[in-house]
N, C-alpha and C positions, 0 to 999 in steps of 0.2 A: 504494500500500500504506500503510494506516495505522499507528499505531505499535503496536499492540496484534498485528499481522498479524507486524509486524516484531520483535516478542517472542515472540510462537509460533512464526515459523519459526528465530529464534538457538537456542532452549529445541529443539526436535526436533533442529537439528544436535549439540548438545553432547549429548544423551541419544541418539542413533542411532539404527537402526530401532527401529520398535514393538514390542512385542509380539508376537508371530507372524510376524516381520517383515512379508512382504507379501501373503501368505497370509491371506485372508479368514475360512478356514472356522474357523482357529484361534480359541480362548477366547483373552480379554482378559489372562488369566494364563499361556496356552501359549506355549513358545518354539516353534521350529522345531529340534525334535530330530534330529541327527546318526542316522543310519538305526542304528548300533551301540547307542545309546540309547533307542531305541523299543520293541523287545522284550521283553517280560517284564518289563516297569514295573507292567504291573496294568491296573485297567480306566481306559477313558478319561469314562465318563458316571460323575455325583456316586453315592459308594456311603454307606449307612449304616453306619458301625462299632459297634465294641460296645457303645459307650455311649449307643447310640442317636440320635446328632449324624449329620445326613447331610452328607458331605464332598465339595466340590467343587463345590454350585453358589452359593459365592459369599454367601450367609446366615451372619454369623458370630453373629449371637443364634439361640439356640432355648434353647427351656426344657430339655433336655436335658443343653443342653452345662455345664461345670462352669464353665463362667464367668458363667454366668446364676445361678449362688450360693456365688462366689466369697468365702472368709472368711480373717482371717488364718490361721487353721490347716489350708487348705487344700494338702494335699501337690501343688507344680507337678505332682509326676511324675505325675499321674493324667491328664494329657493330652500327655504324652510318649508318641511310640514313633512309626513309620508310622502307624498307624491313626489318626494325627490331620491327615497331610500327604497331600495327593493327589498319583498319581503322575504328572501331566499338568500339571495346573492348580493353580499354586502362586504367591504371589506372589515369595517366597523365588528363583525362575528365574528371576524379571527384572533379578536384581543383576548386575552386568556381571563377575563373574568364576564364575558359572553359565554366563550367557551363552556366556562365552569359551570354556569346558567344553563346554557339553553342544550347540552349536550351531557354533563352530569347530571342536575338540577341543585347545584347550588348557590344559594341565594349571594349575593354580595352584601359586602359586609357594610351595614349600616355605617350613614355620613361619611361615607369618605369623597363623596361627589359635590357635599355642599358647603356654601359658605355659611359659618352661622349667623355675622353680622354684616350678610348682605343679599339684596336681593337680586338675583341674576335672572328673574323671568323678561323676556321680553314682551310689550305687549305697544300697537302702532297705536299712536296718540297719547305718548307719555312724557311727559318734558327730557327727558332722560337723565334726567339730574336726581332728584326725589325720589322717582315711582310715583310719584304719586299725576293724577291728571292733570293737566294745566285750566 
């Protein structure tokens, strides 16, 4: 084994199964969803959303999408919501506390996602200062 052989195989152990773990038919960005998590996700082949960006096969330029004219005054939130994220194929599922979720069923460990003294919801029509309404 050479040493390049012998960096690829340290780099698989420390990052653990692959993607799909060993399941072939899976996309490159599918886990192997817990049968509780499967149902009622939505479809599994790439869909068109509103904005006319087709989501899921993996193309993130298209003239479409709002980041093909992307300007400082572009409000994020216009590519906020599901209709940006596919319910299958995401790369976002391949973090290992997804993983641990949606593929072992272990829950993630409470607050470690929030701020306590502050409020990160977005919501349009907020001074942005406060939170609170103008």
């Amino acid at each position: 084994m050479d040493e390049h052989d012998a960096d690829s195989e340290r780099e698989a152990q420390i990052k653990g199964p692959s993607a799909g773990g060993d399941d072939p038919a899976l996309d490159p960005y599918e886990i192997n969803f817990l049968p509780e998590f499967r149902s009622g996700r939505g479809p599994r082949a790439p869909f068109v959303n509103g904005s006319g960006v087709v989501i899921g096969d993996h193309m993130y330029e298209s003239p479409q999408s709002p980041l093909s004219s992307w300007t400082e005054d572009t409000d994020p939130a216009v590519m906020a919501g599901s209709e940006w994220v596919h319910p299958f194929k995401d790369v976002g599922f391949l973090t290992s506390e997804n993983r641990d979720y949606f593929e072992r069923g272990i829950a993630p460990e409470s607050g470690i996602f929030t701020h306590a003294d502050k409020d990160a919801a977005y919501e349009a029509g907020n001074d942005g200062a406060s939170g609170n309404k103008p």
